[in-house]
C-alpha angles and dihedrals in degrees: 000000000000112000110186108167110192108198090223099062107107103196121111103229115126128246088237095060111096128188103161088120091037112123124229108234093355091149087029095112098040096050086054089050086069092238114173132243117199124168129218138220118256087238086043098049098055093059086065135059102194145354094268089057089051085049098053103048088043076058091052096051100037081057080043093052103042094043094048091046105141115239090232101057121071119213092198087064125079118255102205114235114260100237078064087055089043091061101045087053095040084051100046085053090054118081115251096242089059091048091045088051089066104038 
């Protein structure tokens, strides 16, 4: 590893980091493909031992979900997110002069 430092360079990498076998555009087809990165959970991850376990289980739930489906809830319509829900309770809790006094 050659590690010339010049004293005038003015970026911030570090002189451990080496990237002589790194690949241009190694990742460049696959990003354009639109695949997906999530990221689990440490508790998460150890239940799984590869993406193709996380996969199938995301399938089973996803049959699960679409079979159990209560009559009484429609999926084509918006369930509003729960921080949302949150508000509006944390506001109707809340006196009106305070809520005036911020408006």
């Amino acid at each position: 590893m050659d590690q010339h430092v010049h004293q005038n360079d003015n970026d911030e990498m570090r002189p451990e980091y080496d990237f002589s076998r790194g690949v241009r555009g190694k990742h460049y087809e696959a990003y354009r493909a639109g695949t997906n990165v999530v990221f689990l959970d440490p508790d998460v991850a150890q239940a799984f031992a590869d993406s193709a376990s996380v996969n199938q289980a995301l399938r089973l739930l996803l049959q699960l979900a679409r079979t159990n489906v209560p009559s009484d809830i429609h999926p084509e319509e918006p369930v509003p997110p729960k921080n949302r829900a949150r508000r509006r309770a944390q506001r109707a809790t809340k006196p009106k002069s305070v809520r005036a006094a911020r408006a």
